[in-house]
C-alpha positions in Angstrom: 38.9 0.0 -7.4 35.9 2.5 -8.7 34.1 -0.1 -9.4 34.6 -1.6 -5.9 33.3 1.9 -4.7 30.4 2.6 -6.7 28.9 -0.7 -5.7 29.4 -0.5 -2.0 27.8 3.5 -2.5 24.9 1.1 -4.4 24.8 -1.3 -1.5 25.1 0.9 1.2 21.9 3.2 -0.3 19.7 -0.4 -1.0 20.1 -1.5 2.4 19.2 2.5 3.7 16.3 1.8 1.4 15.1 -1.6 2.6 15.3 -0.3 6.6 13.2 2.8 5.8 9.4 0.7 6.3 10.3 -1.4 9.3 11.0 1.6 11.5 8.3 3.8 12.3 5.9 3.4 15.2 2.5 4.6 13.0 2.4 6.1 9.8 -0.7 7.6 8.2 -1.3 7.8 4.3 -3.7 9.6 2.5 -4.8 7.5 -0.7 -6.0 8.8 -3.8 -7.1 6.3 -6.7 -10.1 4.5 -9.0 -11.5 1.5 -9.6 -9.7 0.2 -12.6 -10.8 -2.8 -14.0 -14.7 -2.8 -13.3 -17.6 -4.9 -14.5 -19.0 -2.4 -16.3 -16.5 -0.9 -19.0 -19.0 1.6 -20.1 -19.2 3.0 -16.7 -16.6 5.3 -16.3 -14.8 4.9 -12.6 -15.5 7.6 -10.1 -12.0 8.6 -8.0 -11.7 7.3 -4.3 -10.6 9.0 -1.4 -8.5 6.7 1.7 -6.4 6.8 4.9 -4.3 4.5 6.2 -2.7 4.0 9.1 0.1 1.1 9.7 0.8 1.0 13.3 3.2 -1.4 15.2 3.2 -5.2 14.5 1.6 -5.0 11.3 -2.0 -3.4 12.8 -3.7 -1.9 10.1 -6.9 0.2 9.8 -8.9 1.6 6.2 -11.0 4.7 6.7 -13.1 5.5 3.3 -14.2 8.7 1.9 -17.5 7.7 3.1 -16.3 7.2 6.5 -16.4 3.5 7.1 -13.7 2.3 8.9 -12.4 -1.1 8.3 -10.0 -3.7 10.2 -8.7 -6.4 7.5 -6.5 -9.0 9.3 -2.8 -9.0 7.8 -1.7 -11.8 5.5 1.9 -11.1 5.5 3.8 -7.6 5.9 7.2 -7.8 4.7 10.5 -4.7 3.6 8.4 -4.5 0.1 4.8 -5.8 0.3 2.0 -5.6 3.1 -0.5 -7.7 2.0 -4.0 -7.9 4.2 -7.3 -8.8 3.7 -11.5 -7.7 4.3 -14.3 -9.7 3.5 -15.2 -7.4 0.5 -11.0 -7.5 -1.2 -7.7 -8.3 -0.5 -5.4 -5.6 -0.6 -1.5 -4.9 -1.2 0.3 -2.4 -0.2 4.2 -1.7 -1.6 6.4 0.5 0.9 8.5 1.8 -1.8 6.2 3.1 -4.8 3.3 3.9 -2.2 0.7 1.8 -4.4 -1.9 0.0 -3.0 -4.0 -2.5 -4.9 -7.4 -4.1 -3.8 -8.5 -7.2 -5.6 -12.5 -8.2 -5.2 -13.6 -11.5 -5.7 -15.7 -10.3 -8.7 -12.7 -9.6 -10.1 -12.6 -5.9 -9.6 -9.7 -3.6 -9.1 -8.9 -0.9 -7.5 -5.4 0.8 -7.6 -4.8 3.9 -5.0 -1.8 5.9 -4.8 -0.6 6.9 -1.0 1.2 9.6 0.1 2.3 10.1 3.9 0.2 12.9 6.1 
């Protein structure tokens, strides 16, 4: 019987968990990260500052630190992964750890860290 219990409490808090990214309207982030795999090893990676802001239907928009603002079209958004892509990376976004990954077609990579604003 406790073990009945403890995994309907486990249950009960996955599903709370899995209905968390689905319902907001628009939710900004404010990403922090570095380029982490680069072409250059002996150049050491400078940090870079991003928002983000998911609105409805899986609309998406990048603002850099220098102030570009970019539109990537969105691959596939799903309860753990929103994955979308620019002409200059594709990016992947997970709801639950916040990390966001963009992967150049030099083979570059960039990992950000993203925190609600």
């Amino acid at each position: 019987m406790v073990q009945a219990n403890g995994l309907a409490t486990r249950a009960l808090i996955l599903l709370a968990m899995m209905a968390g990214p689905c319902g907001a309207a628009e939710r900004q982030f404010s990403c922090k990260g570095q380029l982490i795999r680069g072409a250059n090893p002996d150049v050491q990676p400078k940090p870079i500052d991003m928002n983000v802001t998911l609105g409805e239907r899986s609309k998406l928009s990048l603002k850099t630190g220098e102030g570009a603002v970019l539109a990537p079209r969105t691959i596939s958004d799903n309860k753990i992964q929103l994955k979308f892509a620019t002409k200059e990376f594709v990016g992947e976004y997970f709801h639950y750890t916040g990390d966001l990954f963009l992967i150049y077609p030099s083979g570059q990579l960039s990992r950000f860290n993203c925190s609600r604003t």
